[in-house]
FIDRENKE-14990 format. One record per residue (C-alpha): residue in one letter; z, y, x. Coordinates in steps of 0.5 Angstrom, whole numbers, padded with zeros to 4 digits, always signed. Example, Ala and Ser with C-alpha at 12.3 -4.5 7.8 and 13.67 -1.06 7.14 Angstrom:
% residues 2
a+0016-0009+0025;s+0014-0002+0027;
This chain:
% residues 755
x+0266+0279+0236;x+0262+0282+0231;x+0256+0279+0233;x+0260+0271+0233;x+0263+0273+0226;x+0255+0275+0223;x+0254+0268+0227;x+0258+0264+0223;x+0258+0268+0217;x+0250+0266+0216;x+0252+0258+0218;x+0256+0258+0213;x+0251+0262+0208;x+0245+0257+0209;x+0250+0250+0209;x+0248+0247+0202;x+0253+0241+0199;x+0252+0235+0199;x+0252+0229+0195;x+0257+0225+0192;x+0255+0218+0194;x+0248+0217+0198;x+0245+0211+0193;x+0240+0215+0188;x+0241+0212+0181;x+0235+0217+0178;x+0230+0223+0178;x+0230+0228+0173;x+0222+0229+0172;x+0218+0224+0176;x+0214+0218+0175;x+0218+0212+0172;x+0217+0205+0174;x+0215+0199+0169;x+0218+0192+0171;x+0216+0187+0166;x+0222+0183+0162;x+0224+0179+0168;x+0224+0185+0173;x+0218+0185+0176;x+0214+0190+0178;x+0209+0192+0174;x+0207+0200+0176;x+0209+0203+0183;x+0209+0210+0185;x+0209+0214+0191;x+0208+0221+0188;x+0216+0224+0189;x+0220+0225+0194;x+0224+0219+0195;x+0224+0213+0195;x+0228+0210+0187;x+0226+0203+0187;x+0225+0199+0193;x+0233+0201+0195;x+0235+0195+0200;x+0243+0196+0201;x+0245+0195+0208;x+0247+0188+0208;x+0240+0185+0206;x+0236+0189+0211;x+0236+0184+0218;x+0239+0186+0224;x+0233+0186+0229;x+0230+0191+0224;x+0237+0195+0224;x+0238+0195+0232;x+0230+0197+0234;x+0230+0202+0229;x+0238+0205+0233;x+0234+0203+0239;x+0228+0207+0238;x+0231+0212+0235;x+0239+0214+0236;x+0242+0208+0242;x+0249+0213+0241;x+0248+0212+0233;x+0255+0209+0233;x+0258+0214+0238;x+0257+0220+0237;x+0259+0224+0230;x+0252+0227+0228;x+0249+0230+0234;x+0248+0227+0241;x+0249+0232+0246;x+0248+0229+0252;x+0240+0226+0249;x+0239+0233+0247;x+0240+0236+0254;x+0235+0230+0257;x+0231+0233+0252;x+0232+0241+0254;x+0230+0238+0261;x+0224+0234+0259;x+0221+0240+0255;x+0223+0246+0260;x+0219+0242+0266;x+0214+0240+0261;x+0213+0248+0259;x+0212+0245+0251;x+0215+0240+0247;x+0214+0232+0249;x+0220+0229+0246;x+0225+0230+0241;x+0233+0229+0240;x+0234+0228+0232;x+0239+0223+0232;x+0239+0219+0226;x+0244+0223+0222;x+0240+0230+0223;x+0234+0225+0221;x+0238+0224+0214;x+0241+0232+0214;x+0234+0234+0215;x+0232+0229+0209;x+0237+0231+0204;x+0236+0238+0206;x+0228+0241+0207;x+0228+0246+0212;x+0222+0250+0216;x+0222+0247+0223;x+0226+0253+0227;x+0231+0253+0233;x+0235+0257+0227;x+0234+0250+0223;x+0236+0245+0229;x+0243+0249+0229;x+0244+0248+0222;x+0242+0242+0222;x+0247+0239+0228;x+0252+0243+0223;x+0251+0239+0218;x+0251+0233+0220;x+0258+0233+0223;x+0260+0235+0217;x+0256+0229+0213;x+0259+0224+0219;x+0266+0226+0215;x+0264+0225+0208;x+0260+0218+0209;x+0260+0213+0214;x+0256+0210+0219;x+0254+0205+0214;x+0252+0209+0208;x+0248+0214+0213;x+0245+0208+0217;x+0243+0205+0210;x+0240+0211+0206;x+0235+0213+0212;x+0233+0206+0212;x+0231+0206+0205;x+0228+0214+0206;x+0225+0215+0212;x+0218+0217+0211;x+0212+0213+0213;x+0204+0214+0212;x+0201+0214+0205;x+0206+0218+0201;x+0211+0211+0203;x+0218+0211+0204;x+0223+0207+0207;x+0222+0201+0211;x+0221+0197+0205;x+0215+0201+0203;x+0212+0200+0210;x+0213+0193+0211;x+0210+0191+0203;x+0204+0198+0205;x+0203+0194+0212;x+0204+0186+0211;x+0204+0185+0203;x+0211+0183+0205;x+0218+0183+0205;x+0223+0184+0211;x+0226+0178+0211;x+0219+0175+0212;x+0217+0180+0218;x+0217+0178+0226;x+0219+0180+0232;x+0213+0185+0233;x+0212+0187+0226;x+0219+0189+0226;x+0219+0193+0232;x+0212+0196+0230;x+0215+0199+0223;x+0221+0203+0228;x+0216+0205+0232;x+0211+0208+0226;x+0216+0214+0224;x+0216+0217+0230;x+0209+0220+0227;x+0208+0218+0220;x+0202+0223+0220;x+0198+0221+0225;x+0200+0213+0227;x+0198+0208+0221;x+0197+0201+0223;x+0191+0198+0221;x+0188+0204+0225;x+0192+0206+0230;x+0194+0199+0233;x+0193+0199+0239;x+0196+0206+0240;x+0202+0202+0239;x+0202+0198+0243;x+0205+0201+0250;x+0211+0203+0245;x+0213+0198+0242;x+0212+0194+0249;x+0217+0199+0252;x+0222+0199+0246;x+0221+0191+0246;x+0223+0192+0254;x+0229+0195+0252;x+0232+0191+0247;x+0232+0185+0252;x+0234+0189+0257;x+0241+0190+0251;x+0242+0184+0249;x+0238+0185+0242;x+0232+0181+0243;x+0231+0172+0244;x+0226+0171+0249;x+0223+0168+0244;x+0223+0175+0240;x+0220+0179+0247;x+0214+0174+0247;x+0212+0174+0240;x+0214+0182+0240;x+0208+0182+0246;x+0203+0177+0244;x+0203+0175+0236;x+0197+0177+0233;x+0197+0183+0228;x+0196+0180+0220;x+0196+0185+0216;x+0194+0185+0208;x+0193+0190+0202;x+0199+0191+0198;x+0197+0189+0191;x+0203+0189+0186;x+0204+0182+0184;x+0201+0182+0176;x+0195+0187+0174;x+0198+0190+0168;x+0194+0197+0169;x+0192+0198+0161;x+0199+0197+0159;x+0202+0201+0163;x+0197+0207+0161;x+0198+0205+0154;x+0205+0205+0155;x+0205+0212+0157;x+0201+0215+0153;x+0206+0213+0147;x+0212+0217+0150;x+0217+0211+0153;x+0219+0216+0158;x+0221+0221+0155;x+0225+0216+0151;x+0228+0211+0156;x+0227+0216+0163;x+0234+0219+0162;x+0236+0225+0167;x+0242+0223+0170;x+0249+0223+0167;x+0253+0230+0168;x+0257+0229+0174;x+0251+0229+0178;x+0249+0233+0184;x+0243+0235+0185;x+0240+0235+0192;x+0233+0238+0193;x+0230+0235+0186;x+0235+0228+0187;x+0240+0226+0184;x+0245+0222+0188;x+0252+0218+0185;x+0255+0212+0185;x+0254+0205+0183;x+0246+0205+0185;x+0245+0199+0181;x+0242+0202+0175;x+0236+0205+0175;x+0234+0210+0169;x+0228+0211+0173;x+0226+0204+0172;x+0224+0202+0166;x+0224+0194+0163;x+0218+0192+0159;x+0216+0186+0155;x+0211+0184+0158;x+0211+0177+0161;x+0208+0176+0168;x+0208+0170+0168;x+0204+0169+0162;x+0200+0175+0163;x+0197+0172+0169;x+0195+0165+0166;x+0192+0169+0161;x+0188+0173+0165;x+0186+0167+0169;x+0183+0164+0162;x+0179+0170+0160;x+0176+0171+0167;x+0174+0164+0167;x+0172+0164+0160;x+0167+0170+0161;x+0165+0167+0168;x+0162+0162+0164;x+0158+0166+0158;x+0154+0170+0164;x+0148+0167+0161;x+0150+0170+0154;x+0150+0177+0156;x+0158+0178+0154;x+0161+0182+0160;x+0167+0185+0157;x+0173+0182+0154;x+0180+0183+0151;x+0187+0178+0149;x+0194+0182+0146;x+0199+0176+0145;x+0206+0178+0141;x+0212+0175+0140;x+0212+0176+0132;x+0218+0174+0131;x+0222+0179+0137;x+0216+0184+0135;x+0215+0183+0143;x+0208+0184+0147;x+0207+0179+0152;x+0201+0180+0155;x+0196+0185+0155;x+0189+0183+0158;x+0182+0187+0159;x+0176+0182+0162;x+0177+0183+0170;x+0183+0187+0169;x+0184+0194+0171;x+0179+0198+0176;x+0176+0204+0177;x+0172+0202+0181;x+0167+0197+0176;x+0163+0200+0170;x+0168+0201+0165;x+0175+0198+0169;x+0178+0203+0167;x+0177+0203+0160;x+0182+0199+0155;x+0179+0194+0151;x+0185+0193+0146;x+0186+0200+0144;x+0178+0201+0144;x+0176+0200+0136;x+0170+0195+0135;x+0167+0193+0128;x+0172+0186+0126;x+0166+0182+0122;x+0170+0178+0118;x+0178+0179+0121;x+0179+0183+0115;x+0178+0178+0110;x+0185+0175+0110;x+0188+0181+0108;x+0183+0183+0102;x+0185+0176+0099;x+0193+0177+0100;x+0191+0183+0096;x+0187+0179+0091;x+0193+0174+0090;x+0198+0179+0089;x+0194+0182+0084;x+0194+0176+0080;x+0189+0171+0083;x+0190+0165+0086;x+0188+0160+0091;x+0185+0156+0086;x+0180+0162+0083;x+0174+0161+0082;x+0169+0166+0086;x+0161+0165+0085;x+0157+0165+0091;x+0150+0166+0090;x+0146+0172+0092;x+0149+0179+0092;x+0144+0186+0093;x+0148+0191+0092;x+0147+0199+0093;x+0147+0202+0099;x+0146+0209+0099;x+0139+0211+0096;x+0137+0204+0099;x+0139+0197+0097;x+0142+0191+0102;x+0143+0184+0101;x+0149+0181+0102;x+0148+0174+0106;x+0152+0169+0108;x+0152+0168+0116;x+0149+0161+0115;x+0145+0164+0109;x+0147+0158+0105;x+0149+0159+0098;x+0154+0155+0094;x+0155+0156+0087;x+0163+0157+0085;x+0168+0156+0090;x+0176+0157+0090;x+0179+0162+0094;x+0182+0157+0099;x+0174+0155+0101;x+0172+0162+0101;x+0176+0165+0106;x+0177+0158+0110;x+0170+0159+0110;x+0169+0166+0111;x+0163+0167+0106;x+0161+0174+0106;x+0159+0174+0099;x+0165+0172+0095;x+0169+0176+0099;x+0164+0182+0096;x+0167+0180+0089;x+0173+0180+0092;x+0173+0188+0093;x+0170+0188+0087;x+0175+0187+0084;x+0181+0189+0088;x+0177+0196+0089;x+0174+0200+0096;x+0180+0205+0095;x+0186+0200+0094;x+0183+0196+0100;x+0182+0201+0105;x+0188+0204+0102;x+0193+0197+0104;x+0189+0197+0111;x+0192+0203+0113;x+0199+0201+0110;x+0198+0196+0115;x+0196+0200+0121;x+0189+0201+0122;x+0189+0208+0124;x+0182+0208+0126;x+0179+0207+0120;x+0179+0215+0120;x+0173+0215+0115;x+0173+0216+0105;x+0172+0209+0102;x+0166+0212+0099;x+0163+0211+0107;x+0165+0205+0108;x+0163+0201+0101;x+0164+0194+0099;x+0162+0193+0106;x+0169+0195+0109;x+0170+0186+0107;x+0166+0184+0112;x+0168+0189+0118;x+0162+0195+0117;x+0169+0199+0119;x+0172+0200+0127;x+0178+0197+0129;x+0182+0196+0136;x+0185+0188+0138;x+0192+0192+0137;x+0191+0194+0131;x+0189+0187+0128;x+0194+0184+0132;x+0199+0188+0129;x+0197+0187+0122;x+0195+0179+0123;x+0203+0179+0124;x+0205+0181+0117;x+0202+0175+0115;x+0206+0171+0120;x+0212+0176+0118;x+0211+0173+0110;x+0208+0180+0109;x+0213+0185+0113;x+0210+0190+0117;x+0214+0191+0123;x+0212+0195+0129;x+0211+0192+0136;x+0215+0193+0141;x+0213+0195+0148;x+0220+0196+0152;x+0226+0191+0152;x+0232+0195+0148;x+0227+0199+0145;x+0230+0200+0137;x+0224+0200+0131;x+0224+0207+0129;x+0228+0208+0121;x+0224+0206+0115;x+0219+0202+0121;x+0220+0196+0117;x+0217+0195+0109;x+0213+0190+0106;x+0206+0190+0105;x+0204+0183+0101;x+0209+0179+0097;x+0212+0173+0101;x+0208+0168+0097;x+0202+0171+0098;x+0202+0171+0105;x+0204+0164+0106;x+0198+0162+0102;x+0193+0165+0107;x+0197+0163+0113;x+0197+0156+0110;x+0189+0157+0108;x+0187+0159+0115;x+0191+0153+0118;x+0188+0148+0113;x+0181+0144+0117;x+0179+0142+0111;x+0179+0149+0107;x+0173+0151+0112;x+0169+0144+0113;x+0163+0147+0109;x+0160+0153+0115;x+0164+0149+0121;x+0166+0143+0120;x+0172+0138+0120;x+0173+0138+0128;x+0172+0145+0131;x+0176+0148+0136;x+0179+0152+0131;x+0183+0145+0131;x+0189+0145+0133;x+0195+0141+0135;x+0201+0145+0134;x+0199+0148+0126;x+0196+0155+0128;x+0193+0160+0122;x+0186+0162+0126;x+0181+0167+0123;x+0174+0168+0127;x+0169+0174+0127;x+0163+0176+0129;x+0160+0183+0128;x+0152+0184+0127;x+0148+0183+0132;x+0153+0180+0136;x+0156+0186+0138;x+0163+0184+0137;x+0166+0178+0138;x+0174+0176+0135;x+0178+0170+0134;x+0186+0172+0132;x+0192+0168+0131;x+0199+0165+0130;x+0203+0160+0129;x+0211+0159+0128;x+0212+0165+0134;x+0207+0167+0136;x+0200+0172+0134;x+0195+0172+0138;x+0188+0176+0139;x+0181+0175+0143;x+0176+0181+0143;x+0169+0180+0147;x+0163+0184+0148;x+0161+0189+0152;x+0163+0196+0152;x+0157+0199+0153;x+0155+0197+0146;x+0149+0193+0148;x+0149+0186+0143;x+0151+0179+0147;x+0146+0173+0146;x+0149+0170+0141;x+0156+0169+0142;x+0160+0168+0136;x+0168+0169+0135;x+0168+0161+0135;x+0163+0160+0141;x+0167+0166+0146;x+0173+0169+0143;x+0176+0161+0140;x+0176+0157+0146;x+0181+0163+0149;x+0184+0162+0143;x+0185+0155+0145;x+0186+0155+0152;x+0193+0161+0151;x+0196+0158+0145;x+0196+0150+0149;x+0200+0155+0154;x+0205+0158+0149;x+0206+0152+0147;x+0206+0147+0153;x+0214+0149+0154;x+0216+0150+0147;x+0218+0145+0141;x+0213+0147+0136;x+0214+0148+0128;x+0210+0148+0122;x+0208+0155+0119;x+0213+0158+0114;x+0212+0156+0106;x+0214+0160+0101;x+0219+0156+0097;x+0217+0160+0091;x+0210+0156+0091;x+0210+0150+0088;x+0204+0144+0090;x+0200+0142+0084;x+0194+0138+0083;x+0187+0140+0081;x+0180+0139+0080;x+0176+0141+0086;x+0171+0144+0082;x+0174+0147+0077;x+0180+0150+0080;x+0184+0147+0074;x+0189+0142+0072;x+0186+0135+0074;x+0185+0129+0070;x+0185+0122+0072;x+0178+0124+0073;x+0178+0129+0077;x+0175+0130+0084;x+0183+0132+0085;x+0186+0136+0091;x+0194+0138+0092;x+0195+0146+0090;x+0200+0152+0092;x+0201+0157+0087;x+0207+0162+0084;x+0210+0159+0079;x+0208+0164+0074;x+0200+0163+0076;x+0200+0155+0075;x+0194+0153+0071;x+0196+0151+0064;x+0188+0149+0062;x+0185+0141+0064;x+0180+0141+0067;x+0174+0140+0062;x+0169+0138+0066;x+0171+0131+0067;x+0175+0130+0061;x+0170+0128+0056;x+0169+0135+0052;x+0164+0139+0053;x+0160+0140+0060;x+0159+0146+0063;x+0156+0150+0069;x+0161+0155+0071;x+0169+0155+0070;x+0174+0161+0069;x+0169+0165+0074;x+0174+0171+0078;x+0178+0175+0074;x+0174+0180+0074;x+0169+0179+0067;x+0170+0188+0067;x+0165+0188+0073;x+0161+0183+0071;x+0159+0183+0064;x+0159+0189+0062;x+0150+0188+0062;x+0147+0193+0066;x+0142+0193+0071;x+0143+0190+0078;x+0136+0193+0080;x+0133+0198+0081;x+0140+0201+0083;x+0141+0209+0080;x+0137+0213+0085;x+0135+0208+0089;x+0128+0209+0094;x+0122+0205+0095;x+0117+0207+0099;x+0109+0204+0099;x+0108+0200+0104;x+0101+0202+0107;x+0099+0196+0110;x+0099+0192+0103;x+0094+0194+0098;x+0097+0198+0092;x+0095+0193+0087;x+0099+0187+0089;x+0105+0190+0092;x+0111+0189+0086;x+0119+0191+0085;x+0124+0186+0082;x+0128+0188+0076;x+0135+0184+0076;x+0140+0184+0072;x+0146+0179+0073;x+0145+0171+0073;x+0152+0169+0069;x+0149+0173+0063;x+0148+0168+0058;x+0140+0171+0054;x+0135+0169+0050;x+0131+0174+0052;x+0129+0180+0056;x+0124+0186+0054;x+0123+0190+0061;x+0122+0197+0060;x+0120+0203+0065;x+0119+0210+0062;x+0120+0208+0055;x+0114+0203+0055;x+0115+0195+0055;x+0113+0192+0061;x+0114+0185+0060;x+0118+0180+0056;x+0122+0174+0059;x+0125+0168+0055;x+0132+0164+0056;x+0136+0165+0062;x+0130+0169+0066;x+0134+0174+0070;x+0129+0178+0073;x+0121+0181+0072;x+0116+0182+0077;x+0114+0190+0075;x+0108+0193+0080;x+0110+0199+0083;x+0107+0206+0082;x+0108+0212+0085;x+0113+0217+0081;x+0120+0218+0078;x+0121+0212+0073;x+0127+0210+0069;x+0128+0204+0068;x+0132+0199+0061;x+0132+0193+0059;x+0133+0191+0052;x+0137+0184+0052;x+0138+0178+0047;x+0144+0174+0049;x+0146+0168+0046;x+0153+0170+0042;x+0151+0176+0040;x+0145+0177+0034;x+0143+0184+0036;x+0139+0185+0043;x+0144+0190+0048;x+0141+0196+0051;x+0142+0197+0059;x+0144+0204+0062;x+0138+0208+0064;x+0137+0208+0070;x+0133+0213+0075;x+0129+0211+0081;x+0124+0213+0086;x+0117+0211+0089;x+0114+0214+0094;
């Protein structure tokens, strides 16, 4: 008597609850999976326990996929309650004749039990275990039962449920599967440790001959079925997800969403084991929905990887494209060369997120700046040769074609992205400022002083990623807002997210110049790619030596950026962002807009159109070279212009807002500090340095002076002196006459060295 108390008293000490309802509605600290805007799937993983997201609920499981697996694994399922004890005397009997183990007895719901309830493998286990399941036949049906071990039982490769197996297996789903391809699936779980299709096939072949028998025998399988389940050819296929999507997910992660979005279960939850099960079952909180568009991540994909198949021949093996609904904040798609892979040289490295240098892509910004401090798109900048100083040392600033011309407005500066006005540009609005707006508008790569990067940050010397300058490229399409991308649907812009970077007229204006064909037509031409039909801002850049290649922009809804390259950092044969980048451009937004009704860009009603002189960049006389005009209504130009008026011709008109920086008279060359050196293969005596001063200076004369004596004297207009070099420390003067003033002006002392 005491002995049957103890018995039951440790039955009942090693029972444990079971849950509310048998459908998972989430885990508490697993992998989540990312679906994008339409419910595809875009990640898979088979690291837990169980299977969350590829749940089939009973109806939608085929009935010849129900009857082989009873078949094969419990033919009393629907007779006995939780135990079958008459298949567990044949095999007492099996096993005692046999002098080992040779055949089991699980029924089904053992099978579930046993799932639900991990247990070391032990005659004391199966007991508990029988128990078990006669208590969980009286909370569940047959139905419910039957359903979660379909959707649980475990397979090889970490897979569970036959879901799983038939994808892992065929690359299918069920209602797509024959006869034997059925039957093989219940065949698979009697050893899912030992038995995987692709290598084991011939091993099942005797049982799934002998479970097809059987099945005819009962009624469950046509003859057409026996046939196919005996004779049809095995076609098996790699599971792929259907979108490659492997760097989004990645970056995803690595910005906490699932901590966010992956919530723990609500608190009438029962945890079993690590699961938390309760009903409904249609809604995942393991499951998170993304932005992403499959479908157009795949038509992007397609276009890159063609378009870098056909720049082989130049050295360009990498590549990148980020597309954003700005309106929504949205990522669409998110696009490396060749997509994901560990297996190829740099696959697994994310080119959106990898910062490169720009080349002119920031120039755009830097002009809204100098708009908002007070110029406007009709602002003369002087184009001509530019050496500034670069540490101890001098650097040229050049155009990309190497042409100068002369005083140009804004609009064609940008439109044609010329390097050397952009210079005068961040003269004026300062490196500080500069770099300071970059930040406001995301660049968090830009990690470095402004003194590092110099006057150069205009032109790109920086390093950004294609995230971040698509991210700033759409505060222009915003009307200078600035709000945050968006990487999952519901997702709520964190507080204060928002704020406004440029002024809404200042924006429109460079969206309107990057837009206008015309604006561009001196370095590219009235009919590039860069044309197109659906009004579009677009920006091209190129890094040096060809490292780097970049072609952004938007129109109405959509902003878009390309990146090409190579990520190992070795220079391409010349691809230039209008040659590589800009035909993918072309290419992804005729697909955004082959569905859509296009819309001009937006215009800010706080600009007013007026006509101008091309040349002078003021009011128009009937005898002016004319063009129409956007300014803010307090920038409107008061003055006529005088070069076609009649009056006194001149060469240069209204130059920049910035007389500070240019007439303060000081010397261009030698800069303070600066180092030459002697070149050995040129004899001494003929080898010379140009002292310069600034060529808008109006002069009458100019005396050269180093180290206190005068070296040379200069007549009207003549900016520079030929000085033949010595070796030594030198300071260096001029002493200038310039035509307003009666007394001669004295430049700034300035130290350099000759070595």
């Amino acid at each position: 008597m005491a002995l049957t108390g103890f018995f039951a008293w440790e039955t009942h000490r090693e029972l444990r609850p079971f849950p509310e309802g048998l459908r998972p509605n989430g885990l508490s600290s697993h992998k989540a999976q990312f679906l994008d805007r339409n419910g595809i799937p875009l990640s898979v993983t088979y690291t837990h326990p169980w299977n969350i997201n590829d749940w089939l609920p009973l109806h939608e499981i085929p009935p010849l996929l129900q009857n082989a697996f009873i078949e094969s694994e419990d033919r009393r399922f629907f007779d006995h309650h939780g135990v079958d004890w008459i298949a567990r005397a044949h095999a007492m009997a099996q096993n005692f004749l046999a002098l080992r183990p040779v055949r089991g007895a699980s029924t089904i719901t053992e099978q579930v039990v046993r799932i639900l309830h991990p247990r070391p493998r032990t005659l004391w286990s199966r007991w508990i275990e029988g128990y078990e399941a006669g208590q969980l036949e009286k909370h569940f049906s047959k139905s419910d039962i039957l359903e979660f071990y379909l959707n649980q039982v475990p397979y090889a490769r970490q897979r569970r449920g036959i879901l799983q197996a038939s994808r892992l297996y065929f690359d299918r789903d069920l209602d797509t599967l024959n006869a034997r391809e059925a039957l093989a699936l219940a065949v698979l779980v009697r050893a899912p440790s030992r038995l995987d299709l692709p290598n084991d096939s011939k091993r099942l072949e005797k049982s799934i001959q002998k479970l097809a028998r059987h099945m005819r025998r009962e009624g469950k399988l046509s003859d057409d079925q026996y046939v196919c389940a005996l004779k049809s050819p095995w076609v098996l296929s790699e599971s792929r997800l259907p979108v490659d999507a492997g760097h989004f997910i990645q970056h995803v992660f690595r910005l906490g969403f699932i901590q966010r979005h992956h919530s723990v279960g609500s608190a009438s939850a029962n945890p079993v084991g690590g699961l938390h099960l309760q009903e409904p079952y249609s809604s995942y909180s393991a499951r998170i929905m993304t932005t992403l568009d499959s479908s157009l991540q795949i038509k992007v994909q397609n276009i890159l990887d063609q378009r870098l198949q056909d720049l082989r021949g130049k050295d360009v093996r990498d590549g990148a494209v980020l597309v954003v609904n700005h309106e929504t904040g949205e990522v669409l798609a998110w696009v490396n060369g060749g997509g994901f892979s560990r297996d190829t040289p740099g696959g697994w490295i994310d080119a959106v997120t990898t910062p490169r240098q720009p080349g002119s892509t920031l120039k755009p910004f830097l002009y809204a700046m100098a708009l908002d401090l007070g110029w406007t798109a009709a602002t003369l900048i002087e184009d001509s040769p530019v050496i500034e100083a670069v540490g101890s040392g001098l650097h040229p600033f050049r155009n990309y074609s190497r042409k100068f011309y002369g005083p140009l407005r804004l609009r064609e500066a940008l439109g044609n992205s010329l390097n050397i006005p952009a210079i005068r540009t961040i003269q004026f609005t300062g490196v500080d400022r500069f770099l300071e707006r970059l930040h406001e508008l995301g660049f968090r790569s830009l990690t470095q002083p402004s003194a590092y990067y110099g006057e150069g940050l205009a032109l790109g010397n920086g390093e950004v990623s294609l995230l971040e300058l698509v991210q700033a490229y759409s505060v222009l399409a915003l009307n200078g807002e600035f709000r945050p991308l968006r990487f999952t649907l519901g997702e709520a812009p964190g507080k204060g997210a928002s704020r406004r970077i440029f002024s809404d007229e200042a924006s429109s204006l460079i969206a309107n110049i990057l837009s206008d064909p015309q604006a561009r037509r001196l370095e590219f031409g009235s009919g590039n790619i860069l044309r197109l039909p659906v009004q579009t801002a677009v920006k091209t850049g190129t890094s040096n030596d060809h490292r780097d290649a970049w072609a952004v922009g938007f129109s109405y809804r959509h902003t878009v950026g390309v990146w090409m390259g190579n990520l190992d950092r070795r220079p391409t044969n010349g691809i230039t962002g209008t040659t590589g980048p800009g035909l993918v451009l072309r290419a992804v937004f005729a697909e955004l807009n082959r569905l859509e009704e296009s819309r001009p860009l937006y215009l800010s009603p706080h600009l007013t159109v007026v006509n101008i002189c091309r040349e002078s960049g003021l009011r128009a006389t009937p005898l002016c070279p004319t063009i129409r005009e956007w300014f803010k209504r307090d920038d409107i130009p008061q003055s006529f212009c005088p070069l076609h008026s009649g009056f006194q011709s001149i060469k240069k008109v209204d130059i920049t807002p910035q007389e500070e920086h240019f007439t303060n008279l000081h010397l261009l060359q030698p800069t303070p500090d600066l180092q030459l050196a002697m070149d050995p293969y040129i004899p001494d005596e003929i080898e010379a340095f140009s002292l310069t001063i600034p060529n808008h200076v109006q002069i009458v004369k100019v005396e050269w002076i180093i180290d206190g004596k005068v070296w040379g004297v200069t007549g009207i207009n003549e900016h520079r002196f030929v000085w033949p070099v010595s070796r030594g420390v030198h300071f260096a003067q001029a002493r200038v006459w310039r035509s307003e003033a009666v007394e001669p002006s004295m430049t700034p002392k300035v130290r350099f060295f000759v070595k």
